[in-house]
VOGU-3710 file (C-alpha; in Angstrom, 3 decimals, decimal comma):
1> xxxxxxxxxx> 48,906/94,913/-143,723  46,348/97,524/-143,462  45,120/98,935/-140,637  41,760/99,480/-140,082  39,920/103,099/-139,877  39,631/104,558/-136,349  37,820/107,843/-135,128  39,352/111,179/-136,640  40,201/114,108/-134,279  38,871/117,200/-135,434
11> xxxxxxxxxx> 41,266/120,253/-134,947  41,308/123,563/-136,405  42,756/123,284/-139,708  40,374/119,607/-140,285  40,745/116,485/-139,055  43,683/114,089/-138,031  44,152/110,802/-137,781  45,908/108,871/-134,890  48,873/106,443/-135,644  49,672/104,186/-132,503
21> xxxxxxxxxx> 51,925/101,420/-131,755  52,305/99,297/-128,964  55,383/97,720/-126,614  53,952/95,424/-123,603  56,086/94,145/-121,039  54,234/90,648/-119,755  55,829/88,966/-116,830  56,241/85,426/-117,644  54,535/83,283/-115,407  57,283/81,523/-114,076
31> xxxxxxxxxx> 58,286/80,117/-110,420  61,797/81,201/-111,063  63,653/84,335/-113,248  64,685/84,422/-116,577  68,522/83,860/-115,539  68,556/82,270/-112,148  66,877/80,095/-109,906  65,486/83,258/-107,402  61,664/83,277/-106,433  59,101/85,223/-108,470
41> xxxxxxxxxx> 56,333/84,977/-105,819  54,976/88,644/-105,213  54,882/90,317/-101,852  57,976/89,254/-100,011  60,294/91,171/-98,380  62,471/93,976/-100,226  65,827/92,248/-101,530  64,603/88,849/-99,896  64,365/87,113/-103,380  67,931/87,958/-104,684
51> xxxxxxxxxx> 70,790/85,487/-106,407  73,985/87,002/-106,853  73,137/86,868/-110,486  70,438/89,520/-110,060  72,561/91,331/-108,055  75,052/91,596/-110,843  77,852/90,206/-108,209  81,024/90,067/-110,383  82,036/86,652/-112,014  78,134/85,278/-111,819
61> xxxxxxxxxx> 77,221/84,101/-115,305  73,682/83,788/-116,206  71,579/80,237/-116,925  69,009/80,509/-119,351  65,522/78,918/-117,625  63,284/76,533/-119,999  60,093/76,926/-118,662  60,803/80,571/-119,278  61,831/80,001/-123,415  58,435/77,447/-123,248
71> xxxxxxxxxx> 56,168/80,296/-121,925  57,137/82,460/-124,218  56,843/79,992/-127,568  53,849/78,840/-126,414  52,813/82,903/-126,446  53,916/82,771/-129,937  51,633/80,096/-131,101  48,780/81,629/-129,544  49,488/84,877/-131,764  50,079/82,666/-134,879
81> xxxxxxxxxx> 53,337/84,006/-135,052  56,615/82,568/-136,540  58,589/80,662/-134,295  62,627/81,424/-134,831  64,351/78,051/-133,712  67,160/80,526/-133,061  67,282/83,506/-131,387  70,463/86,092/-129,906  70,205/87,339/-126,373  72,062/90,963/-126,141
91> xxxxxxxxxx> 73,381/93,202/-123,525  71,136/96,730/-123,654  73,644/98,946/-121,817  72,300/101,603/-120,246  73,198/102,829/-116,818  70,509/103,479/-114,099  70,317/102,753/-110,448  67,682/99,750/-110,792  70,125/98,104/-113,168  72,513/96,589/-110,869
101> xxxxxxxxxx> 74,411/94,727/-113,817  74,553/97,884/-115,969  72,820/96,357/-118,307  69,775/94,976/-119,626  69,867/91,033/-121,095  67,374/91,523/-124,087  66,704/90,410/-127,013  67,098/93,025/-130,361  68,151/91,576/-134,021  67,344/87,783/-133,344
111> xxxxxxxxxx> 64,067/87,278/-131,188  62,413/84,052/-130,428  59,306/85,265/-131,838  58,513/87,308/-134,830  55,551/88,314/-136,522  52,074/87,245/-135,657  48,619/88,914/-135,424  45,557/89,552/-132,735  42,122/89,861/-134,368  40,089/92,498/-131,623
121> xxxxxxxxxx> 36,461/93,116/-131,739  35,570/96,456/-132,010  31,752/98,481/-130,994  29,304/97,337/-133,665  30,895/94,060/-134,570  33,068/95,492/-136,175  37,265/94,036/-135,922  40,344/95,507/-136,684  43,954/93,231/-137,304  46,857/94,409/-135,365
131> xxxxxxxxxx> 50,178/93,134/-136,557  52,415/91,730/-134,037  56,506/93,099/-134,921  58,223/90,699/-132,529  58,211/89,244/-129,394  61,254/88,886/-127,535  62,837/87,989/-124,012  64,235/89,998/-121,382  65,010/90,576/-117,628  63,178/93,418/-115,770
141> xxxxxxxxxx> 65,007/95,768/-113,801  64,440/95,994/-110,430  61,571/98,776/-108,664  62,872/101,894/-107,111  61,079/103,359/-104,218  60,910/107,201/-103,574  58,722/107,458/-100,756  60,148/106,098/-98,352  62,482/108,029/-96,912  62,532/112,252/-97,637
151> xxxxxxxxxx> 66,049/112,430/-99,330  66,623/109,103/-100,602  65,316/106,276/-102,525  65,432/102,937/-102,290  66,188/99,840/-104,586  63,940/96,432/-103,817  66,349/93,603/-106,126  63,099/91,136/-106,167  62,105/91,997/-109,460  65,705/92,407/-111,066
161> xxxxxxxxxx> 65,984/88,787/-113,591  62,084/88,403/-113,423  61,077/87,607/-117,123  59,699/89,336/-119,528  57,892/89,213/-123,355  58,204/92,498/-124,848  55,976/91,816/-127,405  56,118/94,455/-129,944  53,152/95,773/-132,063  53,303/96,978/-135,593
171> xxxxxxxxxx> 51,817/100,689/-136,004  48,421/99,351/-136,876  46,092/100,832/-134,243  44,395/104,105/-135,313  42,151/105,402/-132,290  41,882/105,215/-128,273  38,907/102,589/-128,947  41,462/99,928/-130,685  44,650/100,364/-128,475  42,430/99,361/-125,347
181> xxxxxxxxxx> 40,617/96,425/-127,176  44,061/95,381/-128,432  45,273/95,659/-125,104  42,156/93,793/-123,896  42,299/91,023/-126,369  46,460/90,649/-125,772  45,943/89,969/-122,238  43,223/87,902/-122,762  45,223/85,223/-124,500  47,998/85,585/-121,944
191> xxxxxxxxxx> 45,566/84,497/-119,699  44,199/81,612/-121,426  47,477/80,406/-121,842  48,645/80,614/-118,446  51,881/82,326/-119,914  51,128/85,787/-117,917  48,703/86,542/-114,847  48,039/89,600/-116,621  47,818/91,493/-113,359  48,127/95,273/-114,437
201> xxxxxxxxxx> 47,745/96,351/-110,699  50,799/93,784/-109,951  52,729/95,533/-112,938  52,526/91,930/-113,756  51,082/93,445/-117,620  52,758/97,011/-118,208  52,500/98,953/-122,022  54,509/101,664/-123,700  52,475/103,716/-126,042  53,942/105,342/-129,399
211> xxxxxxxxxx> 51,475/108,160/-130,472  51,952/110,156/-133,510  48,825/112,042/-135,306  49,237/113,331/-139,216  46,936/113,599/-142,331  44,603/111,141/-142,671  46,561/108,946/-145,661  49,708/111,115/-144,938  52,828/110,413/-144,282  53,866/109,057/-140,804
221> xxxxxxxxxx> 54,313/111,800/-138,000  57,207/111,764/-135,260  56,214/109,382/-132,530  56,181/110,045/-128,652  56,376/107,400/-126,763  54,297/107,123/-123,414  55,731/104,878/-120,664  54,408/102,201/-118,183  51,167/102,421/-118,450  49,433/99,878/-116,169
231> xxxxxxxxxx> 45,487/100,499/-116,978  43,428/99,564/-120,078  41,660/103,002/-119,489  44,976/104,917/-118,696  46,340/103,127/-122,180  42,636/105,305/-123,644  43,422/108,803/-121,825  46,838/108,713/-122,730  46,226/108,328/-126,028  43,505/110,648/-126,852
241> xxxxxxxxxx> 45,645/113,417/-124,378  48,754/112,745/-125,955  46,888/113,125/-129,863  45,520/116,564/-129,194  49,004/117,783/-127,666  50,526/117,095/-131,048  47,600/118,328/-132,956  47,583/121,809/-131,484  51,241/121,746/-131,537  51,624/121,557/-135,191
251> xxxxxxxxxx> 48,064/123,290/-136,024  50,192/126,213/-134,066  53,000/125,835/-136,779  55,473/123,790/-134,242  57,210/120,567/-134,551  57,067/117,626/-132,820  60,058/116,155/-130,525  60,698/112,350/-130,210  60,671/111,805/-126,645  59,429/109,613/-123,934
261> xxxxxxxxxx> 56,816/111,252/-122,025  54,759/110,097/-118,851  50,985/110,379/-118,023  49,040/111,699/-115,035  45,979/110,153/-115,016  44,923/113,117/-112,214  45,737/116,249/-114,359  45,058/114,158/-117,501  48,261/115,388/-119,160  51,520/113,452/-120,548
271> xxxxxxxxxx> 54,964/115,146/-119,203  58,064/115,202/-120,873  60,346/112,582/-119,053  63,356/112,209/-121,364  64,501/112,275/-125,185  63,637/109,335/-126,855  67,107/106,754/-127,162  67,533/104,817/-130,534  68,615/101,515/-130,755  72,593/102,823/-131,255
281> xxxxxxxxxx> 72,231/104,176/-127,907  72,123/101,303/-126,005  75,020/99,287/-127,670  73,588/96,144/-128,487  76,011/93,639/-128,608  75,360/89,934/-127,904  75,609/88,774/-124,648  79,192/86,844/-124,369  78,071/84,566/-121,528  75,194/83,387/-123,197
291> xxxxxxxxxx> 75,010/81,228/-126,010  72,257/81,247/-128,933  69,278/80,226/-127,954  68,464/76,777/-130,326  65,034/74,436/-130,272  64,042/72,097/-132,649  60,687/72,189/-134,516  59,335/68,944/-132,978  60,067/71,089/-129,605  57,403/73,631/-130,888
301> xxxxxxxxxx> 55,266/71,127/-132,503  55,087/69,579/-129,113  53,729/72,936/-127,677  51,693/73,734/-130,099  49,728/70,240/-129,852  49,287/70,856/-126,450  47,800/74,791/-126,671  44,411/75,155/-124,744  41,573/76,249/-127,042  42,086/80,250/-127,150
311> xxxxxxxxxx> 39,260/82,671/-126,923  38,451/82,659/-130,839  38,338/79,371/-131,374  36,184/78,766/-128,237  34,248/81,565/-129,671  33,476/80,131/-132,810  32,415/76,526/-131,186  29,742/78,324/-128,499  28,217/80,129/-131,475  28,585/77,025/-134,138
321> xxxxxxxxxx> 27,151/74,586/-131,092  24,588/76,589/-128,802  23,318/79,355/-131,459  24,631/82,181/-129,726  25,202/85,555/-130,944  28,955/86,701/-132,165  28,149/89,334/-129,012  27,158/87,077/-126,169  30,157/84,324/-127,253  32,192/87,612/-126,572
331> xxxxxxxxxx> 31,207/88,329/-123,537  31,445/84,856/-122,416  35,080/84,146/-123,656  36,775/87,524/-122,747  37,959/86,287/-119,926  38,967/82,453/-119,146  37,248/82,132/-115,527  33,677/82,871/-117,435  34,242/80,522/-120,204  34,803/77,760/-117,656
341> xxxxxxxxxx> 32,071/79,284/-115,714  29,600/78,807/-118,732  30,834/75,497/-119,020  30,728/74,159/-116,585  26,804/75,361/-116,095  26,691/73,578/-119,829  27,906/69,872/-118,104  25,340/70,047/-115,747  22,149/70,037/-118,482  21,216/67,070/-120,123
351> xxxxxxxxxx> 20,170/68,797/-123,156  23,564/71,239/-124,312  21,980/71,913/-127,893  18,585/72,973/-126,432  19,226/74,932/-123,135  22,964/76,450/-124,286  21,467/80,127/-125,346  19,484/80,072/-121,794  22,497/79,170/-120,271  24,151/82,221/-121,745
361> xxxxxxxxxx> 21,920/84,776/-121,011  21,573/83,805/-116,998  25,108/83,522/-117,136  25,362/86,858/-118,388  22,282/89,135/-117,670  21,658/87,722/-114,030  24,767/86,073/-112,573  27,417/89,028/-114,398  24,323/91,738/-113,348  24,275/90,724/-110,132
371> xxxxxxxxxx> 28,154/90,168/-109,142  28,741/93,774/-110,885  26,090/95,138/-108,739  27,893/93,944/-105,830  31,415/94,601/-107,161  31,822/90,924/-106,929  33,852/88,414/-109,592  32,806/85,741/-110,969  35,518/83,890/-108,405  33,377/85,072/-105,862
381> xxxxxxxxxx> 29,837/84,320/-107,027  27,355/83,280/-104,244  26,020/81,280/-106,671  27,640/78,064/-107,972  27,746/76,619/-111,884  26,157/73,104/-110,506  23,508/75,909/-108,954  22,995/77,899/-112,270  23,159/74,799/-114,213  20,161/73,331/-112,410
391> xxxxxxxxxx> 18,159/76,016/-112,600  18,543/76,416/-116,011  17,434/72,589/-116,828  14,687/72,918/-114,101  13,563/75,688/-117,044  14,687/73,589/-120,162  12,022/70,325/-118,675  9,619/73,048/-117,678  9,781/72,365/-114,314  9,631/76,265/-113,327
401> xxxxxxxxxx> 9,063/79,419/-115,641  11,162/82,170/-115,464  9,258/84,294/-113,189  9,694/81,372/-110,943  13,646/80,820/-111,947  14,062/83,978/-110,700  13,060/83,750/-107,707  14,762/80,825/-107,272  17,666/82,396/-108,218  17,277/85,117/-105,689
411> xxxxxxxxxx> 16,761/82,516/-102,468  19,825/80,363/-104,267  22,238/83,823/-103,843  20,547/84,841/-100,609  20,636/81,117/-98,820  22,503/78,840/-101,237  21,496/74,850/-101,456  20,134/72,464/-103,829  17,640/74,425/-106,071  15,841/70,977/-107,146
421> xxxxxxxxxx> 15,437/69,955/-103,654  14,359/73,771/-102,726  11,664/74,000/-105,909  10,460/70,702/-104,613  10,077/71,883/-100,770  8,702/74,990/-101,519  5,919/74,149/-104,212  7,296/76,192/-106,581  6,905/73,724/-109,621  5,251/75,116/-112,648
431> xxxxxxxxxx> 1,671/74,272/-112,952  0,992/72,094/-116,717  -2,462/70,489/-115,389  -5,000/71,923/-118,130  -7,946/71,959/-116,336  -6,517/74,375/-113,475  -5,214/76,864/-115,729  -8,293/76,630/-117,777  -10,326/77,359/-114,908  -7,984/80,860/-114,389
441> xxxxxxxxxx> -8,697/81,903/-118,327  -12,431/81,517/-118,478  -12,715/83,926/-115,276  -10,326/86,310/-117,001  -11,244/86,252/-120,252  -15,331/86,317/-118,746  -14,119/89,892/-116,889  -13,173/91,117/-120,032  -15,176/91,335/-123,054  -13,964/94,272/-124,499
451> xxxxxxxxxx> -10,451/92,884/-124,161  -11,627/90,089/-125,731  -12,916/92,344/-129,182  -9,661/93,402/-128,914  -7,164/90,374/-128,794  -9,510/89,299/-132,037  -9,522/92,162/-134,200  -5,434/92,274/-133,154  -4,280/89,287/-132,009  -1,090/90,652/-130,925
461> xxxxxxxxxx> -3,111/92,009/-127,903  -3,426/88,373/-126,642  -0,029/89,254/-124,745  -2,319/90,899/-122,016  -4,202/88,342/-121,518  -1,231/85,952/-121,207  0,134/88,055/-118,448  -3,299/88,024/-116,310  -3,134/84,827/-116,098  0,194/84,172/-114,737
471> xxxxxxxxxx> 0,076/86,976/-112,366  -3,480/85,365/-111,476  -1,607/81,791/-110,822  1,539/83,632/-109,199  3,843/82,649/-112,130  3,376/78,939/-112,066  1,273/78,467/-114,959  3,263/77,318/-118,226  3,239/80,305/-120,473  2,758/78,175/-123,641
481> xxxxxxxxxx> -0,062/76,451/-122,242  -1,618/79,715/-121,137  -0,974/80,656/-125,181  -2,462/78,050/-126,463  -5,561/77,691/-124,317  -6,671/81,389/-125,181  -6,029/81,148/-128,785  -8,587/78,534/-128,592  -10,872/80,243/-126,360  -10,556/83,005/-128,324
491> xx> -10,366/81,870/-131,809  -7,870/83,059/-133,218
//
């Protein structure tokens, strides 16, 4: 696979390009862990979600949850990636103090998933393929705490045996701009999906950034790798900060290091944290208590025929069925909540074919203006889909204009109720009767002679004239019959 061109760094001795791969850790939404029945719900009490399993209590063998090996095909459909109908889980050995067991049950020669592909959308329309390595199953460790107490820190068990998908990238990503839209677009699907809350704030959705930087068309450069990163625009600083360390480093005649390095966001600089480990390191070996992991095909077939339509597909259908642009489908499908949003403003108008690009755009320019003005989500919008939906057919039967929608709009977010029933109480119905807005022309277009000379000799001047007369008739007069009335008045 080839990746696609990214933005060159310039640095002393000419320009470099940036060679980045990705490892996200996505906690599998699950009510249970990966290896015992324990909660997964977040917030509760340090160590109060804890089998003796997770606590790596001698003699407790590990049972492998379903719902857990479903979540994390069903992620491998969605990234059209080869299912393995068996997979090996493995002991990582390592020894740290959030590791109660002493080690890690992973996933490293056989995964469940192997490769796939996301398609992200870049600035300009362009899109760049990233190829997915693997994706893979494993238990998270548990959190340590270090601020608690001034010469000691603390272990909270309540994440130890929470699932993961590691789901490994190939090194296809070439510049800041495509690891975050790769990151963007990953999540994204998780979401959709419902296999991952994708709640980087939660550590819910957690990445691990390899950055190396060499020639452009040269040969691969030694990789760094970044850890937990838990920001799309963290994932961005790192990886432009971490590119011009290596740059000046080797423009200065130095080598690089593998080693895993972490980033401060506040002195916008990556640290060195340890060497980097290779796979002998760790001692894979499978795990003797579990045994391969085996499905059958009409186990994933059944998964697969049951996959919710993902944000591509829906993106193709909104532009193939309401006429939008590849841009606005974007914006509307990024995230699931403002696909169903759009939607569900879409089952409220009689006409779909007709009204679905209106739709859109008050979905997008005034509801998503107005919530970000706020710093509101869409969750929290004042103003309903059965709301927006109305409006938008009170504009599609010409009903109102949309000077008028928007004021409707505006006393809709401000007071809420039935916008039909408030157009309808308030006389704010578009005026279509002929002879009133002819009445309204004639005294404009008689106050303006030499606007007249003009609208004929350049009919694209009409446009004044169009707006005098609905700023005459307060916005109620129906632009088109406005239009047409003066090109007849006026001849043209």
């Amino acid at each position: 696979m080839t990746a696609t061109s990214g933005k060159l760094i310039k640095g002393s001795t000419g320009d470099w390009e940036v060679v980045i791969g990705m490892e996200i850790h996505a906690q599998v939404t699950s009510k249970s862990k990966l290896f015992s029945g324990a909660s997964t719900a977040f917030g509760g009490d340090p160590n109060s979600q804890v089998s003796l399993v997770d606590a790596g209590m001698p003699g407790m063998l590990p049972v492998i949850n379903e719902e857990c090996v479903r979540q994390a095909v069903r992620t491998g459909l969605g990234l059209n990636a080869k299912i393995n109908l068996r997979s090996v889980f493995d002991r990582k050995n390592y020894f740290y103090p959030d590791l109660p067991q002493g080690y890690q049950i992973s996933q490293y020669k056989s995964p469940v998933v192997g490769e796939g592909e996301v398609i992200v959308e870049l600035e300009g329309g362009r899109t760049a393929t990233v190829g997915i390595e693997r994706l893979h199953l494993e238990q998270d460790p548990a959190k340590m705490q270090h601020d608690k107490l001034p010469s000691q820190s603390l272990i909270d068990l309540n994440r130890s045996g929470v699932a993961l998908m590691e789901i490994v990238s190939k090194p296809d990503i070439r510049d800041a701009e495509q690891a975050k839209a790769y990151v963007t677009k990953l999540r994204s699907i998780l979401r959709y999906l419902g296999t991952c809350d994708g709640d980087m704030e939660k550590g819910n959705l957690r990445a691990d950034v390899n950055v190396s930087v060499r020639e452009p068309g040269g040969p691969l450069g030694t990789r760094c790798e970044i850890k937990n990163l838990n920001s799309i625009n963290f994932i961005g600083q790192a990886v432009e900060v971490e590119a011009r360390r290596q740059i000046e480093i080797i423009e200065d005649g130095g080598q690089i290091e593998q080693e895993t390095r972490l980033f401060d966001p506040n002195k916008g600089e990556t640290r060195s944290l340890r060497s980097k480990e290779e796979a002998h390191d760790y001692r894979y070996f499978p795990d003797p208590d579990l045994l391969p992991l085996e499905f059958s095909q009409a186990f994933v077939d059944d998964l697969k025929a049951h996959l919710p339509e993902l944000p591509d597909q829906k993106k193709a259908r909104f532009v193939a069925d309401f006429a939008l642009s590849a841009y606005d489908a974007g914006v509307l499908v990024a995230e699931r909540e403002s696909a169903e949003f759009y939607e569900a403003v879409l089952s409220k108008l009689s006409d779909k074919k007709r009204d679905g690009k209106v739709a859109a755009n008050w979905v997008i320019n005034e509801l998503f203006g107005r919530l970000n003005k706020e710093g509101k989500d869409i969750s929290g919008s004042p103003v309903s889909a059965e709301q927006l939906g109305a409006i938008v057919g009170l504009i599609g039967e010409g009903t109102i204009s949309g000077k008028i929608a928007k004021d409707l709009f505006e006393i809709v977010w401000q007071e809420g109720g039935d916008p039909r029933a408030i157009v309808e109480a308030r006389g704010m119905k578009q005026v279509t009767d002929l002879s009133a807005i002819e009445k309204v022309v004639d005294e404009i277009v008689a106050a303006n002679p030499d606007k007249v000379e003009q609208a004929k000799a350049k009919p694209q001047a009409l446009g004044w004239f169009v707006g005098q007369v609905m700023k005459s008739s307060g916005g109620k007069a129906n632009p088109q019959a406005v239009n047409d009335l003066l090109k007849s008045k006026l001849g043209i």
